[in-house]
C-alpha positions as CSV (number, residue, x, y, z in Angstrom):
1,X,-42.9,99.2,23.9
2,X,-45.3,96.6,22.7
3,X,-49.0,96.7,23.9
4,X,-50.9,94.7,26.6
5,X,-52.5,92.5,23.3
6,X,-49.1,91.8,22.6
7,X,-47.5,90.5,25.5
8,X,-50.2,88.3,26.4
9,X,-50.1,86.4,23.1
10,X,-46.6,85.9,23.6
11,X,-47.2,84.8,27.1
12,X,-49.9,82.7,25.8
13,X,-47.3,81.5,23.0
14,X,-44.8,80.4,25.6
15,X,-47.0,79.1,28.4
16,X,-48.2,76.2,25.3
17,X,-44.0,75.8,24.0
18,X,-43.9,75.2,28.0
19,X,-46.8,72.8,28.0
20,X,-44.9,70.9,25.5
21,X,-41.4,70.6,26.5
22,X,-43.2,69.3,30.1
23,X,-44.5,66.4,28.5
24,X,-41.7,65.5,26.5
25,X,-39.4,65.8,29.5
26,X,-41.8,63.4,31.0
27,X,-42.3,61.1,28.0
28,X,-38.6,60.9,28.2
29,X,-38.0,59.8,31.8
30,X,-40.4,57.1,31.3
31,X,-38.3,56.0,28.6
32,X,-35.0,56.8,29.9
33,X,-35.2,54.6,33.3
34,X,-36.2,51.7,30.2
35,X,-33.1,52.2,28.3
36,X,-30.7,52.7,31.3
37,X,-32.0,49.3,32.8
38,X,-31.6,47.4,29.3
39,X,-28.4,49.4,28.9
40,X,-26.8,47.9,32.2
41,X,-28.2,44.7,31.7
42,X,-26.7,44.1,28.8
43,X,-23.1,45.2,29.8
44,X,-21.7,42.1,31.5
45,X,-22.5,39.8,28.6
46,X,-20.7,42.3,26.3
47,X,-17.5,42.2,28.3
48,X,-17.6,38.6,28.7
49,X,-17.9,37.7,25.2
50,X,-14.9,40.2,24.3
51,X,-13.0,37.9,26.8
52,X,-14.0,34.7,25.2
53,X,-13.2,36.2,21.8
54,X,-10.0,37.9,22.9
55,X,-9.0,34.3,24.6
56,X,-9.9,32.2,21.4
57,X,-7.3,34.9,19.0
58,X,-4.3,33.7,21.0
59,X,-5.0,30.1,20.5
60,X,-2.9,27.6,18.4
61,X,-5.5,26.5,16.2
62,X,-5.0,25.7,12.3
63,X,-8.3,27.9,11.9
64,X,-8.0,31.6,12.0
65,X,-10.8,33.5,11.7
66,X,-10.8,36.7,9.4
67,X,-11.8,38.7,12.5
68,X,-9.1,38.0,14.4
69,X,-6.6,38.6,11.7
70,X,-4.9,42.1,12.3
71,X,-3.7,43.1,8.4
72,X,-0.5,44.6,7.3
73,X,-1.6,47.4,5.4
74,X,-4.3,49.6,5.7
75,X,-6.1,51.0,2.7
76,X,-9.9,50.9,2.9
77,X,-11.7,51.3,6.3
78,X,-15.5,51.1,7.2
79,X,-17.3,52.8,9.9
80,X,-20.6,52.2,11.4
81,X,-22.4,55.5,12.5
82,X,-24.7,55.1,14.9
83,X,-27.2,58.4,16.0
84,X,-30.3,58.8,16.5
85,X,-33.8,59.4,14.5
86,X,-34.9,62.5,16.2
87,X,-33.8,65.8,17.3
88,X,-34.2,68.2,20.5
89,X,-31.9,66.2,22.5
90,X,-29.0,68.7,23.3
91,X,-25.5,68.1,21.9
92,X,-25.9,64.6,21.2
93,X,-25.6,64.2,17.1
94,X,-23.6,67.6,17.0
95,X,-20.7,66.0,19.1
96,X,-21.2,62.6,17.6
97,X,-21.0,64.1,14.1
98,X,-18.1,66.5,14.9
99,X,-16.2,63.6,15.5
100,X,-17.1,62.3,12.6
101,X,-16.2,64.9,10.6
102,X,-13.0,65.3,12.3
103,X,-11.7,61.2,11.6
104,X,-12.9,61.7,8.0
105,X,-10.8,64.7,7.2
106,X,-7.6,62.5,8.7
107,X,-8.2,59.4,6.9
108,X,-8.6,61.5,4.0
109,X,-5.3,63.1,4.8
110,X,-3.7,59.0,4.8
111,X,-4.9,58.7,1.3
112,X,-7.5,55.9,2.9
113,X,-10.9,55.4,1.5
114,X,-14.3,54.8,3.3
115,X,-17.1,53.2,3.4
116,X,-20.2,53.9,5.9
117,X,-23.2,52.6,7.4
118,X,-25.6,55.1,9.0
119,X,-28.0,53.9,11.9
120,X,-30.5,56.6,12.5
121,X,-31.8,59.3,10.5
122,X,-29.4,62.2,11.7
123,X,-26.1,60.3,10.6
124,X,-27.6,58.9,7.5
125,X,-28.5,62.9,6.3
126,X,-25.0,64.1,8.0
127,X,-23.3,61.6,5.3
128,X,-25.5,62.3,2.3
129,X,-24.7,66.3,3.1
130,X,-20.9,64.9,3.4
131,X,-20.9,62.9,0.5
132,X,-19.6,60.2,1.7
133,X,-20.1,56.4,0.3
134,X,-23.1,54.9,2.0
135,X,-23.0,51.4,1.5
136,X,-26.2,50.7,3.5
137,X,-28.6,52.5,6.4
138,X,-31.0,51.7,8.7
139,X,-33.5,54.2,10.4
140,X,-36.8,54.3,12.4
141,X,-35.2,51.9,14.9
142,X,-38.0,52.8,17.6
143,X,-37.2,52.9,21.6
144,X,-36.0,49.3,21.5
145,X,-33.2,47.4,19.8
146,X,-33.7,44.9,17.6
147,X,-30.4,43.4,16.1
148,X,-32.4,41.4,13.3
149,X,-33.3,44.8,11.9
150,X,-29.6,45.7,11.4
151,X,-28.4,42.4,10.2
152,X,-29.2,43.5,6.3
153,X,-27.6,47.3,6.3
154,X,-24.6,46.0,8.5
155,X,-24.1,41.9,5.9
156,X,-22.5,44.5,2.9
157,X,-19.6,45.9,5.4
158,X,-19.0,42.4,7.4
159,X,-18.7,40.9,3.9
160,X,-16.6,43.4,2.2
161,X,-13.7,42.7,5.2
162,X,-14.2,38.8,5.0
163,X,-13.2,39.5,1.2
164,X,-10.3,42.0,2.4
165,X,-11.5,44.9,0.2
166,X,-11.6,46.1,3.7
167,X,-8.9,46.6,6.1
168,X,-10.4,47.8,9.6
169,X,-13.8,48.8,10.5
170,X,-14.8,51.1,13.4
171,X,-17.8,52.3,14.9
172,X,-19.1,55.8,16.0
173,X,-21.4,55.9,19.0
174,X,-22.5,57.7,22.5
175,X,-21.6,56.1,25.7
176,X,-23.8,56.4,28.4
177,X,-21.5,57.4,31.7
178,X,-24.9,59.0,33.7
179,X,-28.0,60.7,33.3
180,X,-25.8,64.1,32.9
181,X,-22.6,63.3,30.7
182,X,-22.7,61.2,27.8
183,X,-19.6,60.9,25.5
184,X,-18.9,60.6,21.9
185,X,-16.8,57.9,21.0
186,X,-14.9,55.9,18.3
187,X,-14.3,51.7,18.8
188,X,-12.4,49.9,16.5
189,X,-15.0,47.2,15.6
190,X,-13.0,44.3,13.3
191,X,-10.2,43.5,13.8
192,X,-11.0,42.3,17.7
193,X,-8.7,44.8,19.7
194,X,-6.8,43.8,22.0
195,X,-8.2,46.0,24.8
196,X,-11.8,46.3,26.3
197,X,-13.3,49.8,26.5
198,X,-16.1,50.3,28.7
199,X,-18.9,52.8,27.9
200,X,-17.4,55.0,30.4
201,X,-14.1,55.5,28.5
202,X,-12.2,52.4,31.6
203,X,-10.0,50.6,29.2
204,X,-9.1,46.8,30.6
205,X,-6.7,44.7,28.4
206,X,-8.1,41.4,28.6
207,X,-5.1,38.9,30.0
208,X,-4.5,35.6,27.7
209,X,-2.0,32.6,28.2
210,X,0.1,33.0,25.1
211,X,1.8,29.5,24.0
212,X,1.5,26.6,22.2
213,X,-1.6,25.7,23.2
214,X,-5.7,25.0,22.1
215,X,-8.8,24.5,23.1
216,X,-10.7,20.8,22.0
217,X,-13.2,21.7,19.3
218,X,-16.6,20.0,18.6
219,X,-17.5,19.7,16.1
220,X,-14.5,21.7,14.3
221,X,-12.7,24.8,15.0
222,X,-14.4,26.8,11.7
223,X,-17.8,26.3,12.9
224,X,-17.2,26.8,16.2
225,X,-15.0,29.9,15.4
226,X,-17.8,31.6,13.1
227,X,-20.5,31.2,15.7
228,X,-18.9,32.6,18.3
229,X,-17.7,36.1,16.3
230,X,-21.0,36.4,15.2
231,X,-22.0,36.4,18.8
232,X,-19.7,38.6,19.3
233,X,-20.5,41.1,16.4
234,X,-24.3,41.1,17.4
235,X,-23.1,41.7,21.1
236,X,-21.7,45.1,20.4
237,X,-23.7,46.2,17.9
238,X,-26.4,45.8,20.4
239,X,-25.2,47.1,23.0
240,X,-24.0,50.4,21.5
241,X,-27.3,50.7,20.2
242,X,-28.8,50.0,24.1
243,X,-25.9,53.0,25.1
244,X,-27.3,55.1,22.1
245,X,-30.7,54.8,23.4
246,X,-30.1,55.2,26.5
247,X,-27.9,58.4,25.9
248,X,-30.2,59.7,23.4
249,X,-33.2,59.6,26.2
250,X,-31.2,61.4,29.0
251,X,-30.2,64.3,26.5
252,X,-33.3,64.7,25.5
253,X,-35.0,65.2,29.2
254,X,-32.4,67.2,30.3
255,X,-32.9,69.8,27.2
256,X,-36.5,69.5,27.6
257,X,-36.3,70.6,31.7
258,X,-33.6,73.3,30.2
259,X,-36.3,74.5,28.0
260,X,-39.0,74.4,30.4
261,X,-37.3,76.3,32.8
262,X,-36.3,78.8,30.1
263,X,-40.0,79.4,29.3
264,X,-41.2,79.6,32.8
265,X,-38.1,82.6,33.2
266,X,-39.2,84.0,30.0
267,X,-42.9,83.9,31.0
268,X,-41.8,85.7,34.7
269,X,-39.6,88.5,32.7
270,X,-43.0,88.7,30.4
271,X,-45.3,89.0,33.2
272,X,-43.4,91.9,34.6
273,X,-43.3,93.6,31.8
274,X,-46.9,93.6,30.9
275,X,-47.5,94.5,34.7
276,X,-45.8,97.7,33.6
277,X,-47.2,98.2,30.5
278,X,-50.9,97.9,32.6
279,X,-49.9,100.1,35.4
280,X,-48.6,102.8,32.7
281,X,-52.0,102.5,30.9
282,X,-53.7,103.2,34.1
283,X,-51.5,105.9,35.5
284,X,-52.1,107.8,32.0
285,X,-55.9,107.2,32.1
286,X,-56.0,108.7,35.4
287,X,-53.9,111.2,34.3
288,X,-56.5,112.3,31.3
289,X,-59.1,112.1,33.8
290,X,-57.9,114.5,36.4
291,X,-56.7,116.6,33.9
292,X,-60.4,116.7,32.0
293,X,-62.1,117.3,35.5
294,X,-59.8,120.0,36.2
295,X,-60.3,121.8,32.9
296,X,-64.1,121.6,33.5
């Protein structure tokens, strides 16, 4: 059995881990009621501008935008992996990346190649240990989105399926469903699908008049088309970045109370055990003592 000296430096040890999973399970909560609120707020514009789009695709216009266009043949996909830049936030990245994983080995099975974009530090080092082709990546986000900062890393992909060297392109992200349960999840990103999938894995399929019909463009359909898809691209892009957040803020408060609540049961367990280790001490000391006196 380890000695008194002992246990109280590993009490000591624990009681400052404790100390520090406190305040990060506090730093968190700050910053997870911040993401959740921006997360929300977000959502209805998201939904309506997958109607608008989803509306303008069945129109009858002599434009058709290369996001809309839904091609034959699949041979080259692109994915957008979005995790986050830290650690010590529970099962986030490890389910994220699992999936992952998993939807690379079966487009590798199709004979289909891919190309990748990694937002956040843990995806882009998951790829590089992968191998995988990393066209682009974009880390050190911060606590906020910013969707300037991923217009750069994210141009290479959009431009590669304008030019049809790609085919479909998806994105991997978190969905926020509550502060307890947050999913991993796969979106097809381009071409617009047909259906609406909320964070919370509710699919809608948006319902569109389908005839001979258009809308009255001003000033033409091309420049009106492009401007709205970008819209549209920057709209989920954010917002799965706002889920990501979010998500990533709730994980890590909940690990850090899990951890705090494991040191304060491993500091109780620690406690008792030095108690005994004191009381044995004693009990021998007196034992010495009577025996001494009674040898005198």
């Amino acid at each position: 059995m380890a000695g008194s000296k002992e246990i109280r430096t590993k009490i000591k040890s624990v009681q400052n881990t404790r100390k520090i999973t406190k305040a990060m399970e506090m730093v968190a909560a700050s910053k997870m009621r911040k993401a959740q609120d921006r997360m929300r707020a977000s959502r209805p514009y998201l939904e309506r501008m997958f109607y608008i789009a989803s509306h303008v695709a069945t129109a009858s216009t002599e434009y058709r935008h290369p996001f809309l266009v839904q091609r034959e043949t699949v041979k080259r996909v692109g994915a957008v992996i979005i995790s986050t830049d830290k650690g010590l936030c529970g099962g986030l990245n490890t389910n994220l990346l699992r999936m992952v994983m998993q939807q690379h080995k079966a487009w590798k099975a199709q004979k289909l190649e891919v190309d990748y974009v990694a937002i956040g530090n843990k995806g882009l080092g998951f790829l590089s240990r992968m191998g995988a082709n990393i066209l682009a990546s974009a880390v050190h986000l911060g606590d906020v989105p910013h969707i300037d900062r991923l217009v750069g890393p994210l141009k290479p992909l959009f431009d590669a399926y304008i030019e049809g060297s790609i085919d479909e392109i998806y994105v991997f992200s978190t969905g926020f469903v509550n502060t307890m349960k947050q999913l991993a999840r796969k979106d097809l990103l381009l071409p617009v699908p047909p259906e609406f999938r909320s964070p919370t894995g509710e699919v809608r399929k948006i319902e569109a008049q389908h005839g001979r019909w258009d809308y009255i463009y001003e000033p033409d359909a091309k420049m009106l088309l492009d401007g709205v898809m970008r819209r549209y691209i920057e709209a989920v892009i954010y917002q799965v970045l706002a889920e990501n957040m979010a998500s990533e803020q709730s994980a890590r408060m909940v690990a850090m109370k899990a951890a705090s609540d494991n040191a304060n049961k491993i500091i109780s367990e620690l406690q008792l055990v030095y108690n005994k280790t004191r009381q044995a001490a004693i009990t021998q000391e007196l034992t010495e003592i009577v025996g001494g006196a009674a040898a005198v």
